[in-house]
Every structure is written in C-alpha cells, then in structure tokens.
KOLKOLFI-303878 format. One record per atom (N, C-alpha, C): residue number from 0; residue in three letters; x, y, z. Coordinates in Angstrom, 1 decimal. Layout:
BEGIN
NUM, ALA, X, Y, Z
...
This chain:
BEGIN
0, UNK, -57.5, -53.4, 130.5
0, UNK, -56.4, -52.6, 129.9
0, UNK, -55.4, -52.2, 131.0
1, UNK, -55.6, -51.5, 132.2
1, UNK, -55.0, -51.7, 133.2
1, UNK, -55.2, -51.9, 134.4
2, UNK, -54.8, -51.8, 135.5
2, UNK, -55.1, -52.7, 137.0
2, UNK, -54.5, -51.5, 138.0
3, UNK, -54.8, -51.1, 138.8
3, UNK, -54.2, -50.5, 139.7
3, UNK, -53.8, -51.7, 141.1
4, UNK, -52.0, -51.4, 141.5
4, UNK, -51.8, -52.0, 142.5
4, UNK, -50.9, -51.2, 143.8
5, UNK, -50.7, -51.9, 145.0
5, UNK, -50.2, -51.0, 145.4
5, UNK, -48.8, -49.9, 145.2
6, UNK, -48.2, -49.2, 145.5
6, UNK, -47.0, -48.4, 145.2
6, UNK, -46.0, -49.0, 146.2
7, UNK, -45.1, -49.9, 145.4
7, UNK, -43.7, -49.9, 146.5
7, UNK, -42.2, -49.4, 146.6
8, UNK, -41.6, -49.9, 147.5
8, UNK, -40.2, -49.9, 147.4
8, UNK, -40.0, -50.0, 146.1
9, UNK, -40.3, -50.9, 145.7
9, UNK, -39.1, -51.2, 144.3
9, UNK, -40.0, -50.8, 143.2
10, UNK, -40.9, -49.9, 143.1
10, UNK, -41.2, -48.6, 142.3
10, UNK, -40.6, -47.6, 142.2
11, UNK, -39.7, -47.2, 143.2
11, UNK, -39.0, -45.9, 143.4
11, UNK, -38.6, -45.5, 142.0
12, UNK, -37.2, -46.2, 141.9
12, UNK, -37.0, -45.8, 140.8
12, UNK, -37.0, -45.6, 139.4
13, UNK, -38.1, -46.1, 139.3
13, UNK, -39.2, -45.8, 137.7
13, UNK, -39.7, -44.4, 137.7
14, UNK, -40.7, -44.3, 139.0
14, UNK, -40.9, -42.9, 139.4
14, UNK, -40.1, -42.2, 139.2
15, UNK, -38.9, -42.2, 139.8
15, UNK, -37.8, -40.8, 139.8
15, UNK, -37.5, -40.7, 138.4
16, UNK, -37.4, -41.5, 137.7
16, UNK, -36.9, -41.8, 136.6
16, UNK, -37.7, -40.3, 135.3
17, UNK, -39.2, -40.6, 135.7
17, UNK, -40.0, -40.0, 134.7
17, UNK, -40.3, -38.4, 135.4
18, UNK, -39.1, -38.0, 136.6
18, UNK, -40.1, -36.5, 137.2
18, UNK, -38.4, -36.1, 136.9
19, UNK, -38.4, -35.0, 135.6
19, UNK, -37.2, -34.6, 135.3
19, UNK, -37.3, -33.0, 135.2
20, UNK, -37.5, -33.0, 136.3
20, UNK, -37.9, -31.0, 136.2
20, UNK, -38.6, -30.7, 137.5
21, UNK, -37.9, -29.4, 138.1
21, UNK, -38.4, -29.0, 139.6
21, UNK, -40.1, -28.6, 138.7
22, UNK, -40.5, -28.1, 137.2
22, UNK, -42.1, -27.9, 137.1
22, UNK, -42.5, -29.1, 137.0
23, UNK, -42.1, -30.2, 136.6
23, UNK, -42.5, -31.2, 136.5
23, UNK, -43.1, -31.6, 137.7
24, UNK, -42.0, -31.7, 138.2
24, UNK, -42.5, -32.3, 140.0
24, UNK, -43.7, -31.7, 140.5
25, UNK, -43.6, -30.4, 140.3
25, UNK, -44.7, -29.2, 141.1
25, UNK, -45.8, -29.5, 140.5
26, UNK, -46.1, -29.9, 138.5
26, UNK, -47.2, -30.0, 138.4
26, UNK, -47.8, -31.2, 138.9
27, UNK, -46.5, -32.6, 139.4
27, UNK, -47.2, -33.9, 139.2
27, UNK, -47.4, -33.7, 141.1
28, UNK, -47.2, -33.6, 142.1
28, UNK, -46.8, -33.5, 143.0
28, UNK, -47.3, -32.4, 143.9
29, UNK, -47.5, -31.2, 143.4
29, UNK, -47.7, -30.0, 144.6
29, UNK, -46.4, -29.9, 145.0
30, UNK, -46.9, -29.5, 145.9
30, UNK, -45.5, -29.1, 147.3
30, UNK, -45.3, -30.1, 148.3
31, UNK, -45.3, -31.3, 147.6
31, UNK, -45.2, -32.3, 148.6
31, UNK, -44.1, -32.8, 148.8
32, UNK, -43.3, -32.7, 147.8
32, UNK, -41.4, -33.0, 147.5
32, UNK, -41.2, -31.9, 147.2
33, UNK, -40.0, -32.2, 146.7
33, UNK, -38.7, -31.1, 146.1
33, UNK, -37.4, -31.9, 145.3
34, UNK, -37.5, -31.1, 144.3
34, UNK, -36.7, -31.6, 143.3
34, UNK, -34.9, -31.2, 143.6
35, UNK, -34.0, -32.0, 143.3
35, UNK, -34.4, -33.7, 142.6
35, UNK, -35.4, -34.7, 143.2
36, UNK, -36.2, -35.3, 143.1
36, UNK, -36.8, -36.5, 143.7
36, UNK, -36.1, -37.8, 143.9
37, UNK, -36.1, -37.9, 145.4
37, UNK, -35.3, -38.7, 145.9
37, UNK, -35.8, -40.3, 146.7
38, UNK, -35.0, -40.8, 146.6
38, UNK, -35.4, -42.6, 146.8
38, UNK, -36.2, -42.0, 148.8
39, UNK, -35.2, -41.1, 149.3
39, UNK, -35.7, -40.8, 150.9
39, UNK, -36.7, -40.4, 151.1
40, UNK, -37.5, -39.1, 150.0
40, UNK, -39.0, -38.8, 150.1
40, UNK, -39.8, -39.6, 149.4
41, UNK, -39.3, -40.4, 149.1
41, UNK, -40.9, -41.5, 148.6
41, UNK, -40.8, -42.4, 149.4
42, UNK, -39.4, -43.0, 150.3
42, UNK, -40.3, -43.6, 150.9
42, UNK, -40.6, -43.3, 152.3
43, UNK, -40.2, -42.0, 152.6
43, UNK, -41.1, -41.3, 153.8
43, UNK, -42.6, -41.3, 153.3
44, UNK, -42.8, -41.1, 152.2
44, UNK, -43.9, -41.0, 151.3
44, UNK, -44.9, -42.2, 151.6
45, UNK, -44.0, -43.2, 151.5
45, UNK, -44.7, -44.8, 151.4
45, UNK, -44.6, -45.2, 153.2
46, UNK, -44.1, -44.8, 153.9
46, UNK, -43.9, -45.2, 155.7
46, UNK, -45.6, -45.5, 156.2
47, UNK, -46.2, -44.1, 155.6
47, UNK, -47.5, -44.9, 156.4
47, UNK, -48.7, -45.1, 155.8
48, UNK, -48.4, -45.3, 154.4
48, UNK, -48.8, -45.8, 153.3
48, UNK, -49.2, -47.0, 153.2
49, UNK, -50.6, -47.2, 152.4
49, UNK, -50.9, -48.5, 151.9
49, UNK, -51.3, -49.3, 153.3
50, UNK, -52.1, -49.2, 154.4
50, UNK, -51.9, -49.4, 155.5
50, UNK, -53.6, -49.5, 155.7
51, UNK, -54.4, -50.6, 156.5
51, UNK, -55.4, -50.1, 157.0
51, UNK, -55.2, -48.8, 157.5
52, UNK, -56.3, -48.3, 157.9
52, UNK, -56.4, -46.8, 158.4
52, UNK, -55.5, -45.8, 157.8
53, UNK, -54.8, -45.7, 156.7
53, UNK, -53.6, -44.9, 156.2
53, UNK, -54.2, -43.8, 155.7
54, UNK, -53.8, -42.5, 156.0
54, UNK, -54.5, -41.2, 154.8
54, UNK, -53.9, -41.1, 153.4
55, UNK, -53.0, -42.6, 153.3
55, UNK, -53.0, -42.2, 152.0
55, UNK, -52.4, -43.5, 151.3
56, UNK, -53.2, -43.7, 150.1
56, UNK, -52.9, -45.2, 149.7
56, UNK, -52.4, -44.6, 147.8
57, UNK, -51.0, -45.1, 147.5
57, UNK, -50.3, -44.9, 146.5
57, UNK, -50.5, -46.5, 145.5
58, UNK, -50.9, -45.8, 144.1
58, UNK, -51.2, -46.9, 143.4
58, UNK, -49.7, -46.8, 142.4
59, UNK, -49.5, -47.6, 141.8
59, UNK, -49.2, -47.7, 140.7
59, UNK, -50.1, -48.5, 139.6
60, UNK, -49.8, -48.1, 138.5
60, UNK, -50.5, -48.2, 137.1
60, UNK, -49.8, -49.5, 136.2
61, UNK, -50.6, -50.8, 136.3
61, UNK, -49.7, -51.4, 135.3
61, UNK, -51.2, -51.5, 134.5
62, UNK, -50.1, -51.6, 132.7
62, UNK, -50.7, -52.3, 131.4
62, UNK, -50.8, -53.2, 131.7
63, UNK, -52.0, -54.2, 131.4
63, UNK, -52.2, -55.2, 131.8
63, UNK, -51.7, -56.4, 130.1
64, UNK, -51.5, -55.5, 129.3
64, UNK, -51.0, -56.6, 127.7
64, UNK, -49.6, -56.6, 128.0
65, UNK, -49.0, -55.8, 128.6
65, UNK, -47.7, -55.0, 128.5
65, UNK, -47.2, -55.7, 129.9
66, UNK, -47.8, -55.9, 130.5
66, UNK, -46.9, -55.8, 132.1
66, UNK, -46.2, -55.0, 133.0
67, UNK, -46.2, -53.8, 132.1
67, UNK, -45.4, -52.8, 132.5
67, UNK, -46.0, -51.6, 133.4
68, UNK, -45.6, -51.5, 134.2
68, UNK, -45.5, -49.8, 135.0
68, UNK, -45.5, -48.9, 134.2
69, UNK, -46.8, -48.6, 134.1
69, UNK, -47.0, -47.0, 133.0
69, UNK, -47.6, -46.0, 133.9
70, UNK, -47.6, -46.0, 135.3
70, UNK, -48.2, -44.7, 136.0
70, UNK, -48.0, -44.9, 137.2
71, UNK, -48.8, -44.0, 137.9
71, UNK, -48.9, -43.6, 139.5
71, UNK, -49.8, -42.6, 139.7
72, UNK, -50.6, -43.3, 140.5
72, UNK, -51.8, -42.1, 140.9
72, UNK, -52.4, -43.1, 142.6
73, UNK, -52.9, -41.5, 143.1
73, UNK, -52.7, -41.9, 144.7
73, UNK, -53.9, -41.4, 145.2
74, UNK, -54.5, -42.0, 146.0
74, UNK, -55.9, -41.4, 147.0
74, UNK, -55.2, -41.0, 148.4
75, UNK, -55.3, -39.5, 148.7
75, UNK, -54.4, -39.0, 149.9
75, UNK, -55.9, -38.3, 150.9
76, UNK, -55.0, -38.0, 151.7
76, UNK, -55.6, -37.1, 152.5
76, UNK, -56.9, -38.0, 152.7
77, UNK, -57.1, -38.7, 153.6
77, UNK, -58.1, -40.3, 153.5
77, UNK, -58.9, -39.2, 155.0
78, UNK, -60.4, -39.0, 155.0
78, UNK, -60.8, -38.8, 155.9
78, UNK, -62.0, -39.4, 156.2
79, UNK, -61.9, -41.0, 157.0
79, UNK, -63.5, -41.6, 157.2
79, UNK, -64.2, -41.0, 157.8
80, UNK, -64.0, -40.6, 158.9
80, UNK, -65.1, -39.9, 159.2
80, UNK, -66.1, -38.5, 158.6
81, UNK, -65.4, -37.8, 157.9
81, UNK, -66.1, -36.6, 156.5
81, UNK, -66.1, -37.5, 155.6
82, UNK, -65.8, -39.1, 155.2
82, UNK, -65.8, -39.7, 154.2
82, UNK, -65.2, -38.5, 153.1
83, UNK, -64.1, -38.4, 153.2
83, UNK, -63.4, -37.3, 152.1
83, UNK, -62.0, -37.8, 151.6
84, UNK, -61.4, -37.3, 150.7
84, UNK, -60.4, -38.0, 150.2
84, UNK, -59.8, -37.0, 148.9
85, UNK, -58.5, -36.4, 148.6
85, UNK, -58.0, -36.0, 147.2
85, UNK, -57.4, -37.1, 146.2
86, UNK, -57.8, -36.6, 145.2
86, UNK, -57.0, -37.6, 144.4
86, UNK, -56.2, -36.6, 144.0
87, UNK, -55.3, -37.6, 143.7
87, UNK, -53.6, -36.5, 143.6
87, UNK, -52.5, -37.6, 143.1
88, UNK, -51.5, -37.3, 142.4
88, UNK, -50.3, -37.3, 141.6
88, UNK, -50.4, -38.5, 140.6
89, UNK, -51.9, -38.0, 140.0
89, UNK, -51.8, -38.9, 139.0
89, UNK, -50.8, -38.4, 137.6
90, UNK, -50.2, -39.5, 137.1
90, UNK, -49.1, -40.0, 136.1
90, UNK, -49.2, -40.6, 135.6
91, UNK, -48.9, -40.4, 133.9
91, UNK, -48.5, -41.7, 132.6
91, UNK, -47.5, -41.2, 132.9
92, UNK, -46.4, -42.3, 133.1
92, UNK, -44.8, -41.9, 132.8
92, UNK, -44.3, -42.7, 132.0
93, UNK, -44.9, -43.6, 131.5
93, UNK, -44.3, -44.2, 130.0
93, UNK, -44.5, -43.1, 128.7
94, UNK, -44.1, -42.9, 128.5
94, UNK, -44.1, -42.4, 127.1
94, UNK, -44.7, -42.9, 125.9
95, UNK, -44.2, -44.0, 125.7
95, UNK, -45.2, -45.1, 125.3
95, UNK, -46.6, -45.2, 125.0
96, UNK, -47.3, -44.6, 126.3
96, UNK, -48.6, -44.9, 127.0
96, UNK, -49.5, -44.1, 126.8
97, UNK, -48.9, -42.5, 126.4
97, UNK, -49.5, -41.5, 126.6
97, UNK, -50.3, -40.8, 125.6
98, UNK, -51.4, -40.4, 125.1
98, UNK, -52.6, -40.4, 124.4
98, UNK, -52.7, -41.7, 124.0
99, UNK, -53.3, -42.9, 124.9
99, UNK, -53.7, -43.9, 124.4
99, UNK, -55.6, -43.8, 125.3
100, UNK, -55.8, -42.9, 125.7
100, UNK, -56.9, -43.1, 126.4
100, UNK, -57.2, -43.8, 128.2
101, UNK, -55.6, -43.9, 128.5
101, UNK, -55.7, -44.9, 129.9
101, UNK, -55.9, -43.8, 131.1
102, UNK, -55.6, -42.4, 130.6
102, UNK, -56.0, -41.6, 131.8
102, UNK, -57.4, -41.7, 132.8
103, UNK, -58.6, -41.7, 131.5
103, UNK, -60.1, -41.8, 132.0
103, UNK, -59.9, -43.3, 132.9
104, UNK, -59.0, -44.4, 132.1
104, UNK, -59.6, -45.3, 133.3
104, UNK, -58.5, -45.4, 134.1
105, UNK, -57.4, -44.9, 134.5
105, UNK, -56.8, -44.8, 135.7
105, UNK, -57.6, -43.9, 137.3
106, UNK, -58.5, -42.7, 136.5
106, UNK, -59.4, -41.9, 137.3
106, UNK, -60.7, -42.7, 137.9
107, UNK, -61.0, -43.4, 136.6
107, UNK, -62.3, -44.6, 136.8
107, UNK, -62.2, -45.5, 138.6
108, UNK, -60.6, -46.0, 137.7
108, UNK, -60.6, -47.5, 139.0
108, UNK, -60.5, -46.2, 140.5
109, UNK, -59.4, -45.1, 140.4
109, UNK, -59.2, -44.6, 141.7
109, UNK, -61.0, -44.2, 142.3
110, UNK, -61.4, -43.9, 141.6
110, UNK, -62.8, -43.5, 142.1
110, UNK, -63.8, -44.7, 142.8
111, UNK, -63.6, -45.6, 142.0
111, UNK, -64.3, -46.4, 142.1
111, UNK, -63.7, -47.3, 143.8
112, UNK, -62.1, -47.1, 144.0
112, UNK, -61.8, -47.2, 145.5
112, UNK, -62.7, -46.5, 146.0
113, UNK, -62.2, -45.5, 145.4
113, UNK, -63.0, -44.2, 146.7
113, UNK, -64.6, -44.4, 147.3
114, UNK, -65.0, -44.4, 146.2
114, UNK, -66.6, -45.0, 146.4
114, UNK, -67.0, -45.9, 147.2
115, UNK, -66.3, -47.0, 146.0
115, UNK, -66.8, -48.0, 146.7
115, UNK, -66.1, -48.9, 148.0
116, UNK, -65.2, -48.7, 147.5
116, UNK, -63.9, -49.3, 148.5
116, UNK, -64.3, -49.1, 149.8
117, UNK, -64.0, -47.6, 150.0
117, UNK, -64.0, -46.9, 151.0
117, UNK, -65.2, -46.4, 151.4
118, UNK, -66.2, -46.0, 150.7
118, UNK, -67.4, -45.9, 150.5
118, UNK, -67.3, -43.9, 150.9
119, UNK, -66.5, -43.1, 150.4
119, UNK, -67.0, -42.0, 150.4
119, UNK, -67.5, -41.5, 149.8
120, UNK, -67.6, -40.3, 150.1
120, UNK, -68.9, -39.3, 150.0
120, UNK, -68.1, -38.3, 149.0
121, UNK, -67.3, -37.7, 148.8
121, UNK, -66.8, -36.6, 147.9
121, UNK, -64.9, -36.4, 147.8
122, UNK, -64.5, -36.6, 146.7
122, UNK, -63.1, -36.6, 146.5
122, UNK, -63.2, -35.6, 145.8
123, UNK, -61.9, -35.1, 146.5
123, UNK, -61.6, -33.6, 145.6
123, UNK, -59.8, -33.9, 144.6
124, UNK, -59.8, -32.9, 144.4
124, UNK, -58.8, -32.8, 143.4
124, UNK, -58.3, -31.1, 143.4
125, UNK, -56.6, -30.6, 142.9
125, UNK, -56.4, -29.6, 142.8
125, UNK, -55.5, -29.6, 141.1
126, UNK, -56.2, -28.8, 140.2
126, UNK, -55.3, -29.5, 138.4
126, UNK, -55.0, -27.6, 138.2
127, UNK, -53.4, -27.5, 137.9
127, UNK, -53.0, -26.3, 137.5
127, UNK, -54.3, -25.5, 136.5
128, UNK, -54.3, -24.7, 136.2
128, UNK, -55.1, -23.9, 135.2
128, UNK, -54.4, -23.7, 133.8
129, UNK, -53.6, -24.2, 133.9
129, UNK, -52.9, -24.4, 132.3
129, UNK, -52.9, -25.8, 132.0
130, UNK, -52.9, -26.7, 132.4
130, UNK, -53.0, -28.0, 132.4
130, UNK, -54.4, -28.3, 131.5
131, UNK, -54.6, -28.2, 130.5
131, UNK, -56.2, -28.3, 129.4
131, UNK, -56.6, -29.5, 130.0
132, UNK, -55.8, -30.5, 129.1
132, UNK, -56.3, -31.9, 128.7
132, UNK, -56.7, -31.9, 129.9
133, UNK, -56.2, -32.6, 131.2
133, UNK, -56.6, -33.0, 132.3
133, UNK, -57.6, -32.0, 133.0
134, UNK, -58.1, -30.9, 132.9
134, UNK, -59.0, -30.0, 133.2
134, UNK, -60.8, -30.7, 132.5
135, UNK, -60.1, -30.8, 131.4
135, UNK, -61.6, -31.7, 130.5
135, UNK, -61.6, -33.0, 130.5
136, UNK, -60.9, -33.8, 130.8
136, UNK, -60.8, -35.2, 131.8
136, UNK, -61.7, -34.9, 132.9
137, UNK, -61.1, -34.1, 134.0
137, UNK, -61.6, -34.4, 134.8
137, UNK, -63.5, -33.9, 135.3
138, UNK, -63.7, -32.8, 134.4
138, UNK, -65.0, -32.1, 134.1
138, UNK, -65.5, -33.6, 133.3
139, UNK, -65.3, -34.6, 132.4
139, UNK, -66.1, -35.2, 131.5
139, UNK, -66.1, -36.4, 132.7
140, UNK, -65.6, -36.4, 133.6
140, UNK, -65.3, -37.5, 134.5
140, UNK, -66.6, -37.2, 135.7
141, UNK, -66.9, -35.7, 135.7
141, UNK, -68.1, -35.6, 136.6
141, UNK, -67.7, -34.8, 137.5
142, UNK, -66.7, -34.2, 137.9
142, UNK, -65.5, -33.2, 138.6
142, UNK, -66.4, -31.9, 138.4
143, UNK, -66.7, -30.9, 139.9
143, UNK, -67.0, -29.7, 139.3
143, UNK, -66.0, -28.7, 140.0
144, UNK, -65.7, -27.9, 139.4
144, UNK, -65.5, -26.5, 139.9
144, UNK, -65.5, -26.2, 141.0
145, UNK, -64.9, -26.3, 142.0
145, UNK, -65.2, -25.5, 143.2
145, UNK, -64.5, -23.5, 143.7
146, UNK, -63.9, -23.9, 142.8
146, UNK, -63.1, -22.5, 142.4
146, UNK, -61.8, -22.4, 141.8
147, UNK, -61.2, -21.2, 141.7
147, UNK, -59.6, -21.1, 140.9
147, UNK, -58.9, -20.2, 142.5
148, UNK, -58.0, -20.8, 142.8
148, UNK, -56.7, -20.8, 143.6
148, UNK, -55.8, -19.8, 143.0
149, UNK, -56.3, -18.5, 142.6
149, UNK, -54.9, -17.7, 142.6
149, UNK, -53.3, -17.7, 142.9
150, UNK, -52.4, -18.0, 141.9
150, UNK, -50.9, -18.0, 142.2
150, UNK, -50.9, -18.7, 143.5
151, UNK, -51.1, -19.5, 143.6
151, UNK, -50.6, -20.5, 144.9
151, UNK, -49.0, -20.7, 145.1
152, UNK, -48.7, -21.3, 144.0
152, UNK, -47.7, -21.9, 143.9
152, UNK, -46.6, -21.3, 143.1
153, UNK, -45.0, -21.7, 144.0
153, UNK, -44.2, -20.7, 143.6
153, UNK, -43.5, -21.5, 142.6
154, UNK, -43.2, -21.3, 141.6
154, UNK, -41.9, -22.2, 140.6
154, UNK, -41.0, -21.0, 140.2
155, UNK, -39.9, -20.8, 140.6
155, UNK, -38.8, -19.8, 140.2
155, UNK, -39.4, -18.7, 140.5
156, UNK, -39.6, -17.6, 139.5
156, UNK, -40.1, -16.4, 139.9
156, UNK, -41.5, -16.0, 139.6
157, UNK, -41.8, -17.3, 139.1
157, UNK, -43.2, -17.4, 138.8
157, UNK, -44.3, -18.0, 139.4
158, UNK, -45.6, -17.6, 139.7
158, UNK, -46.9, -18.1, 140.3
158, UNK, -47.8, -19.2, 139.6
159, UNK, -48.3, -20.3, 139.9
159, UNK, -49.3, -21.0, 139.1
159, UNK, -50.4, -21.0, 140.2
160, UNK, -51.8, -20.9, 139.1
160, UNK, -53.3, -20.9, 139.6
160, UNK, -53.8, -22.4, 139.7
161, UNK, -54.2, -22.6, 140.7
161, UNK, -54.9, -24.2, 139.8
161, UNK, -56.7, -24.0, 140.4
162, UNK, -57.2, -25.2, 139.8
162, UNK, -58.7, -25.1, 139.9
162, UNK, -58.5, -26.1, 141.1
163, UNK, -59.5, -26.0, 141.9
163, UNK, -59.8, -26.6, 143.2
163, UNK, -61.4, -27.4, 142.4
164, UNK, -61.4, -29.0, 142.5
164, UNK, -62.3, -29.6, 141.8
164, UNK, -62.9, -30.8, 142.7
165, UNK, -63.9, -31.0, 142.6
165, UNK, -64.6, -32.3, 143.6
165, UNK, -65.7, -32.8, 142.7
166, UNK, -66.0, -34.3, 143.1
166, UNK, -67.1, -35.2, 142.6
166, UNK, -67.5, -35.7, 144.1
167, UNK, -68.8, -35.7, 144.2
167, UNK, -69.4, -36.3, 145.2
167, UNK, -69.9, -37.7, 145.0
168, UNK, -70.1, -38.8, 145.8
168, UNK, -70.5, -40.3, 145.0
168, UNK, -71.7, -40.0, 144.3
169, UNK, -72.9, -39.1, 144.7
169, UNK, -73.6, -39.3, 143.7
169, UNK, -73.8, -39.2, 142.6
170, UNK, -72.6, -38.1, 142.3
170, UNK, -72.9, -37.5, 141.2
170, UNK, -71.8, -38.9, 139.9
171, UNK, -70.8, -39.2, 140.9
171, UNK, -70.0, -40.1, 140.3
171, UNK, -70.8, -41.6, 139.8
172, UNK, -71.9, -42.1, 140.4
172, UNK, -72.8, -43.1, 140.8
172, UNK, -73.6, -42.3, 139.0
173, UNK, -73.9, -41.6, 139.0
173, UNK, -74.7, -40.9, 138.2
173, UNK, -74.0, -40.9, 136.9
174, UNK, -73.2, -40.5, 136.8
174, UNK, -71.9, -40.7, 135.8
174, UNK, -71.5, -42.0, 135.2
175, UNK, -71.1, -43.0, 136.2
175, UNK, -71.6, -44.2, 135.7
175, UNK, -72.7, -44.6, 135.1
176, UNK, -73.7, -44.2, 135.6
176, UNK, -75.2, -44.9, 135.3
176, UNK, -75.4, -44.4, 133.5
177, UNK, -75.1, -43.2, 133.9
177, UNK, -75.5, -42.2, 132.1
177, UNK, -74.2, -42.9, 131.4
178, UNK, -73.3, -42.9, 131.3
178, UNK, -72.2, -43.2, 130.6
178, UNK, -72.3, -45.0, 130.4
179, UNK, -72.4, -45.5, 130.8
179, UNK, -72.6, -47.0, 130.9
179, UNK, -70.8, -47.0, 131.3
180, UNK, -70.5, -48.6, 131.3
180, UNK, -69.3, -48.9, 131.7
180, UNK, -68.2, -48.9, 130.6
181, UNK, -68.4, -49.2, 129.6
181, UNK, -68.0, -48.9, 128.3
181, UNK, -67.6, -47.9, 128.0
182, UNK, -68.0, -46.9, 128.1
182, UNK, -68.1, -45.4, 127.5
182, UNK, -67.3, -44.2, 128.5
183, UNK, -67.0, -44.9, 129.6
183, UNK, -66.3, -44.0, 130.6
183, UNK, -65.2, -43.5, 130.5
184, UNK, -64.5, -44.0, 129.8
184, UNK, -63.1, -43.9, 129.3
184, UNK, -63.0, -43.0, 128.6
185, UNK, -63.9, -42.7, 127.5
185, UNK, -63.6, -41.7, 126.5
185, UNK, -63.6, -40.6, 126.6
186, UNK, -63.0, -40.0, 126.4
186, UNK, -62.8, -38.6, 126.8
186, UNK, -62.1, -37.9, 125.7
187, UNK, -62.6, -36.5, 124.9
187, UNK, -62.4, -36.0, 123.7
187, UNK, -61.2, -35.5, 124.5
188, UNK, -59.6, -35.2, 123.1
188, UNK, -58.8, -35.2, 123.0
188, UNK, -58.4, -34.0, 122.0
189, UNK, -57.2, -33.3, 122.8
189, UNK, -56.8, -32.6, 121.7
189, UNK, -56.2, -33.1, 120.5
C-alpha cells in the first residue's frame, strides 16, 4: 500500500504546500521551523540528511496504487551508540489519504528501520495531549507512556502539553509477533 523513500529537494514543495498554519507546523514539527515554512529550512533540514552516519534520515510517503506523495515521516535524533532514535514529523498531507488506515503502516515501516535497519534498542516519540487519534495509534502500536510535558510549547498566548512516549525493540518484536503482519495496521478509529 505504501513504501517509504528518501526526502528530497524536489519534495520541498508538496511539504510546504500541506503546513498552512504557525499550529500546524508546531503540531507537525515542534520547534524545529517557524512558520511560513520555507524552501531554506528544509533544506538546511535535508544538508545532513539521509547520509550514512546522519542523525537524521527524512522519508517521504508514497501510495504505492497512486504513485503519489501522501506523507512525510522522519527517524531524527539517530544515536548508535545508546542505539536510540525519535520518530518525529510524521504526516498524511494528502487529503485524499487521510482515514484510510496508512498511518499504522507508515509507523510500521519507520520502526521496522529503526529496529531492524539500524538495529536499535528504543525510539521515542513526543504527540501533543490533544492530539487523540494519534495518542491511540501510537499506544496500539506498543508506545508507552513515559510521561506528560507540561505547557512546553508556546503557540501565541497559549501553552501545549504533550506525552513523552517510547517503544523499546522488544517490546516492538513482541508487537509484531502477537499482532501477526496482517493485523498491524489496524488501529480503532474515531
């Protein structure tokens, strides 16, 4: 259904295309840009990207019936030696695309880098605390709880909380094994 490949240059502007809001950005993003989102921070973004030894390898998301660019999601913060790693700015940005079920296996293949690829030991994740859907994604995905992040994050005059969340390979290895390969994807839906 889909393929994860690398993130390039001439992705840019599909990406900008779908981040139309300084909350937008903040929720897809953190504080890693600043809105507008611009062709110059992604590809400072992408400079040491995609790279043996890189801390940070940017996918994009194609439909594989479609051919089309329906996302972006990225393994950052690459640490071999702690074997550690976040997953971070995952995106459907087709419209098209979204409650179709491709989130679970956009999270599948990144992990399955992580693991196996790479062969670490525990990827973490940071998902706002208003954010549902993706909160029980990433819980049915084998993600636990490591705590809630009080108002971190500033948007206007307002604070957002998010959950601080990690899966360790075993537990992800485990996840596979109980779910079978079939079954990984699904994930109850509002």
């Amino acid at each position: 259904m889909i393929e994860l490949e690398y993130f390039t240059e001439e992705d840019i502007p599909q990406l900008i295309s779908w981040i139309d809001s300084p909350e937008f950005l903040l929720q897809w993003s953190g504080s890693g840009f600043s809105f507008p989102l611009t062709d110059q921070q992604l590809i400072k973004y992408l400079k040491e990207a995609n790279k043996k030894g890189s801390e940070v390898h940017a996918y994009k998301v194609i439909h594989l019936e479609s051919s089309r660019v329906i996302g972006h999601i990225s393994l950052g913060s690459i640490n071999l030696h702690n074997r550690t790693a976040r997953m971070c700015r995952v995106l459907i940005g087709d419209c098209e695309m979204k409650g179709k079920g491709l989130a679970p296996l956009m999270v599948k293949k990144l992990l399955n880098i992580a693991f196996v690829q790479f062969g670490l030991h525990k990827v973490s994740l940071a998902v706002y605390d208003f954010n549902t859907p993706a909160l029980k994604l990433y819980q049915k995905m084998g993600f636990q709880s490591e705590g809630l992040i009080r108002e971190a994050s500033r948007i206007g005059e307002n604070y957002w909380s998010y959950y601080e969340m990690s899966i360790l390979d075993r537990e992800w290895h485990s996840v596979i094994n109980s779910n079978g390969r079939e079954n990984i994807g699904k994930v109850d839906r509002d």
